[in-house]
Residue frames relative to the residue before (quaternion, step in Angstrom):
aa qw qx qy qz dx dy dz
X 1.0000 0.0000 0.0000 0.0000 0.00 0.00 0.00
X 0.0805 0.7896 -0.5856 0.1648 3.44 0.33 1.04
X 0.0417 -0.7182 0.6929 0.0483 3.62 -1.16 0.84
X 0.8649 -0.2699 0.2711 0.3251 3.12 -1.86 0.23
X 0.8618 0.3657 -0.1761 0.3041 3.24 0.25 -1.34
X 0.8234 -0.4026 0.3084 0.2545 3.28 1.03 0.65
X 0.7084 0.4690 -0.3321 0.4097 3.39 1.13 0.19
X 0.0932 0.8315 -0.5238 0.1598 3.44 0.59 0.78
X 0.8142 0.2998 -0.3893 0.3093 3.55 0.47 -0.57
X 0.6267 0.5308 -0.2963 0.4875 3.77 1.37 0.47
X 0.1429 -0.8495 0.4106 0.2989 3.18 -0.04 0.90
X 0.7454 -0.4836 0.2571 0.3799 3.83 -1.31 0.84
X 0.8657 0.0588 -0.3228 0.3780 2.94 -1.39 1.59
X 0.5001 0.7919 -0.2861 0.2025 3.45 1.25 0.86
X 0.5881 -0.5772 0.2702 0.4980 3.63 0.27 0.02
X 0.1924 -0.7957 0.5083 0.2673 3.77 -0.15 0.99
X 0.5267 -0.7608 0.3324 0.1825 3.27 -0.95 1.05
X 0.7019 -0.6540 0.2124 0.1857 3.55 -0.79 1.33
X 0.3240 -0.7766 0.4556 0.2903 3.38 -0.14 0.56
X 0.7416 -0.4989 0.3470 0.2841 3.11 -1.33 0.70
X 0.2372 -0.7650 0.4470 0.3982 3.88 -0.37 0.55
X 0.5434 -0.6291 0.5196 0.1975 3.69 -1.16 0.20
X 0.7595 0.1651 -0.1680 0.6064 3.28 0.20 1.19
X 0.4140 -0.5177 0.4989 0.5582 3.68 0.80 -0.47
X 0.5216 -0.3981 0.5689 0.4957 3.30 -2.18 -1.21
X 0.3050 -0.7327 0.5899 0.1489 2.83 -1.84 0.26
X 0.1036 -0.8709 0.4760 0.0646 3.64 -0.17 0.79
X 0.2000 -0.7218 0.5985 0.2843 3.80 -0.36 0.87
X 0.0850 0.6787 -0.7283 -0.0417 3.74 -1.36 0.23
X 0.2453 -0.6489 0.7083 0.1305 3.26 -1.64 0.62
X 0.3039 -0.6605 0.6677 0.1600 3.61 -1.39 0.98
X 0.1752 -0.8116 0.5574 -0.0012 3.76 -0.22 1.48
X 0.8454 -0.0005 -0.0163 0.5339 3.50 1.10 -1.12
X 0.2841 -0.7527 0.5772 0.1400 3.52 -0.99 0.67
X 0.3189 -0.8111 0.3966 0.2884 3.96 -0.42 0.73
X 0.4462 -0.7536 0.3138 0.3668 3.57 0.07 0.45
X 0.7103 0.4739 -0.2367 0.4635 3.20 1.24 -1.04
X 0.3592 0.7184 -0.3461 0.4848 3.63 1.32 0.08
X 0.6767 0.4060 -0.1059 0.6051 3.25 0.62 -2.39
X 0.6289 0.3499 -0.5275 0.4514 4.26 -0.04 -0.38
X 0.7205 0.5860 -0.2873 0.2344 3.46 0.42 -0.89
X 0.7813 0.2785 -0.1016 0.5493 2.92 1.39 -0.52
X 0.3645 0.6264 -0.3546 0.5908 2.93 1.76 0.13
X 0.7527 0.2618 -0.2810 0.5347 3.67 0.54 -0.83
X 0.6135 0.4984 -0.5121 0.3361 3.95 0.42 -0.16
X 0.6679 0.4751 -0.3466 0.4562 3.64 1.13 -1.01
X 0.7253 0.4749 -0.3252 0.3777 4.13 1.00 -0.57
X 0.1759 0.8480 -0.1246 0.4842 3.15 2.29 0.46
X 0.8188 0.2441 0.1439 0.4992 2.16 -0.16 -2.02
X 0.6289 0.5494 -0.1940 0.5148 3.92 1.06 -0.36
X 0.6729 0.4953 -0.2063 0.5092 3.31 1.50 -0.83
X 0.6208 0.3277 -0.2586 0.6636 3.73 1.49 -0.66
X 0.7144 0.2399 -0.5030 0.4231 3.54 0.05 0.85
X 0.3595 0.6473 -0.4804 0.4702 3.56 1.10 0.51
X 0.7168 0.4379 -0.2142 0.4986 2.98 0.56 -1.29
X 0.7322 0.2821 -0.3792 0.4905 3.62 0.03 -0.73
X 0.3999 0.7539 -0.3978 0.3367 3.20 0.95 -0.66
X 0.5748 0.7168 0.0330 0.3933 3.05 0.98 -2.15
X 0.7348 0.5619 -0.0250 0.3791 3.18 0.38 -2.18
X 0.8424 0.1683 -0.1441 0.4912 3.41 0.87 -1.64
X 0.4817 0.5976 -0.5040 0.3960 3.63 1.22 0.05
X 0.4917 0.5926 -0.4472 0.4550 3.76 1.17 -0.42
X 0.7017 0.5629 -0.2255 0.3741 3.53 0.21 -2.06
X 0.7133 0.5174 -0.2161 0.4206 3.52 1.25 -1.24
X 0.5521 0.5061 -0.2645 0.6075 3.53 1.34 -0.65
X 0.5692 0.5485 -0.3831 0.4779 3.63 0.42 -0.61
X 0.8509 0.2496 -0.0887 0.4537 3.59 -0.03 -1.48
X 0.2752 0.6870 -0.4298 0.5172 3.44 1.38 0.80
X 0.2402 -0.6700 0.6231 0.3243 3.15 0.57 -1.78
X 0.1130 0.8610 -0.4635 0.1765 4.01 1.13 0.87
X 0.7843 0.4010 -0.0896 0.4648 2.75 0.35 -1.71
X 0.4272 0.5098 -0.5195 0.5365 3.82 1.08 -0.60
X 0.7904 0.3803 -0.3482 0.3307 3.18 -0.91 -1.87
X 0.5700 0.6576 -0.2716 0.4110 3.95 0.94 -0.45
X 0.7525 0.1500 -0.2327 0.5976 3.23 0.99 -0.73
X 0.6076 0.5464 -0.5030 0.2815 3.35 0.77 0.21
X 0.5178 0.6823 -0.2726 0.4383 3.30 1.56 -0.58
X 0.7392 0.3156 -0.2856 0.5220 3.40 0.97 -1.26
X 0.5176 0.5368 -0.5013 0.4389 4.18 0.70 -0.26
X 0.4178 0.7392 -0.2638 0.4576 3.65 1.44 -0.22
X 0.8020 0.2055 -0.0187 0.5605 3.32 0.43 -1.69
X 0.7748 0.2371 -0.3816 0.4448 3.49 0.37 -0.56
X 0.6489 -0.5500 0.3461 0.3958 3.76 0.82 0.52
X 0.4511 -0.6299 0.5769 0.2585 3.94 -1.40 0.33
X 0.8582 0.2096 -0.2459 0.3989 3.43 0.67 -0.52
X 0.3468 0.7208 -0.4738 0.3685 3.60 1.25 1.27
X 0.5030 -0.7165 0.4056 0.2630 3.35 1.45 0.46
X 0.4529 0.5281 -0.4174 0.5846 3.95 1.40 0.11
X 0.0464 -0.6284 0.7739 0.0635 3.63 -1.46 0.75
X 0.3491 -0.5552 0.7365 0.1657 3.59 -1.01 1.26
X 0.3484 0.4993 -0.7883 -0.0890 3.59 -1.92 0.04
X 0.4615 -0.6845 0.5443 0.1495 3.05 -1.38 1.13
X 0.6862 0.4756 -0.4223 0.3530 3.59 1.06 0.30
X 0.3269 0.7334 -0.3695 0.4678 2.97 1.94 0.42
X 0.6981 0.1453 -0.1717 0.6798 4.10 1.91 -0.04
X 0.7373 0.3310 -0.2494 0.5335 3.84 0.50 -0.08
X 0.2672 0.6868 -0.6618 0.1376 3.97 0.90 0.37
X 0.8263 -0.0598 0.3652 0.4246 3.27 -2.00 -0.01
X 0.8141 0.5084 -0.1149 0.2561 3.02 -0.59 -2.37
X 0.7887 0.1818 -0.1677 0.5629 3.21 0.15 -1.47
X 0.6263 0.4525 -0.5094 0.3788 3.75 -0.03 0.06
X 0.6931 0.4608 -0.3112 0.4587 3.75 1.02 -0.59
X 0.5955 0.5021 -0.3421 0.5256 3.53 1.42 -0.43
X 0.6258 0.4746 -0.4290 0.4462 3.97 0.94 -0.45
X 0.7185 0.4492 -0.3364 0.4109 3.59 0.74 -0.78
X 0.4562 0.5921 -0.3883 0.5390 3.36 1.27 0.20
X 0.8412 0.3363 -0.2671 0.3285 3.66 0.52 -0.80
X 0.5178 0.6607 -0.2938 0.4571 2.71 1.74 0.06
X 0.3792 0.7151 -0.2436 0.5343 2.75 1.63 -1.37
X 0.7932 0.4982 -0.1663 0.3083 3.69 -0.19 -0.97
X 0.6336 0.4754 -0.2663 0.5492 2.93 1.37 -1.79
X 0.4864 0.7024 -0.3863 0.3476 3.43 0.68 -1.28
X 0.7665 0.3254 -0.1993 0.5166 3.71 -0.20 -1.73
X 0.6432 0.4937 -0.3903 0.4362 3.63 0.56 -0.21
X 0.7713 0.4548 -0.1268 0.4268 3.55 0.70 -0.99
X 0.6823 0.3629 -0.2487 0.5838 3.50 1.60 -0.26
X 0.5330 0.6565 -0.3436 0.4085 2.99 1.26 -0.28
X 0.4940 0.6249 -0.1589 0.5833 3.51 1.65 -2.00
X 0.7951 0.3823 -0.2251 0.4134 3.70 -0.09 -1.25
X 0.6352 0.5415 -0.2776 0.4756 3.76 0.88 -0.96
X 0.7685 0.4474 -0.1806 0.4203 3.71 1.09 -0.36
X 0.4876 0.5125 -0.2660 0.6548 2.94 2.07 -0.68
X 0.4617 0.4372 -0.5495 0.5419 3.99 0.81 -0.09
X 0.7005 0.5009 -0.4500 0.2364 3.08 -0.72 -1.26
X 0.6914 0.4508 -0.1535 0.5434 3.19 0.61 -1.62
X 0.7088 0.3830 -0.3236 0.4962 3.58 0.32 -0.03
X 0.5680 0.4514 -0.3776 0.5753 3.84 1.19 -0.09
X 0.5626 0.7626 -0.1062 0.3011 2.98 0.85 -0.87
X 0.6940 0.3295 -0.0241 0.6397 3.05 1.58 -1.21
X 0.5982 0.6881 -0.2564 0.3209 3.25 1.34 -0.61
X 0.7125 0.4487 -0.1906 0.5047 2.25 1.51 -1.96
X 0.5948 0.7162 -0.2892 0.2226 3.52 0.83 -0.03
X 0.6770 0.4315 -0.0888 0.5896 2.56 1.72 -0.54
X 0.7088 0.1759 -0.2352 0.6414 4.16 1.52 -0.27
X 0.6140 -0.5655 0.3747 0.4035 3.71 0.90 0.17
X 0.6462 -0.6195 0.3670 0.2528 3.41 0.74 0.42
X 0.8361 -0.4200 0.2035 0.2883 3.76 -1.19 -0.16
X 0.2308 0.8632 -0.4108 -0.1814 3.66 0.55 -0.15
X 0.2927 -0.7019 0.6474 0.0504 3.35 -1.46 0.91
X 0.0672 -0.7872 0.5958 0.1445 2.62 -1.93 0.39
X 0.3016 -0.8693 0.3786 0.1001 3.84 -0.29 1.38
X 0.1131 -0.8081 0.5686 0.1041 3.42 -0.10 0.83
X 0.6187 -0.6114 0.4915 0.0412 3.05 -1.26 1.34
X 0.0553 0.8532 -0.4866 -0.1797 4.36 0.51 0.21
């Protein structure tokens, strides 16, 4: 049943199909609550994940100072000041070795994932309360 005007591809008495919106949708939403145990959780994978690139982090800024020649020009500087014939031999890797510098950035490391971890949950709870009291965050999501 085709007529004149052109409607052939719909068949008769159907719903003519919607035009595309312009711009997308837009949805307002408001972030009222935040779950704490969510935020630790991810709160500890990212201070993790921040703590083992300290460390290597850590690791090659040493190696790089090394093959510089740092620590030489270091003790040559202090055999300088405290004199050659004072019978004292400075070596600065005798406080900056390998070891103990890779073992501090570990403990830090540690404190770190503890302390961002501690603090990332105390947000929550603290948004939380906020949001309890002015309604929380509102967005708006646009649809492309």
């Amino acid at each position: 049943m085709r007529t004149s005007s052109g409607s052939a591809s719909r068949p008769q008495g159907g719903p003519a199909p919607k035009p595309a919106p312009r711009g997308g949708r837009r949805v307002r939403l408001m972030v009222s609550r935040v779950d704490p145990f969510s935020v630790m959780k991810v709160g500890f994978l990212v201070s993790v994940a921040m703590g083992i690139a300290f460390v290597v982090m850590t690791g090659v800024v040493w190696m790089l100072m090394g093959a510089m020649g740092v620590f030489e020009s270091v003790n040559e500087l202090a055999g300088q000041i405290i004199g050659e014939g004072s019978g004292q031999e400075f070596d600065i890797m005798d406080f900056v070795g390998f070891g103990r510098v890779l073992s501090l950035a570990i403990i830090v490391a540690v404190i770190d994932v503890i302390l961002m971890t501690a603090i990332a949950t105390l947000g929550a709870f603290l948004y939380n309360v906020v949001a309890s009291l002015v309604g929380g965050i509102h967005m708006t999501l646009t649809d492309d």
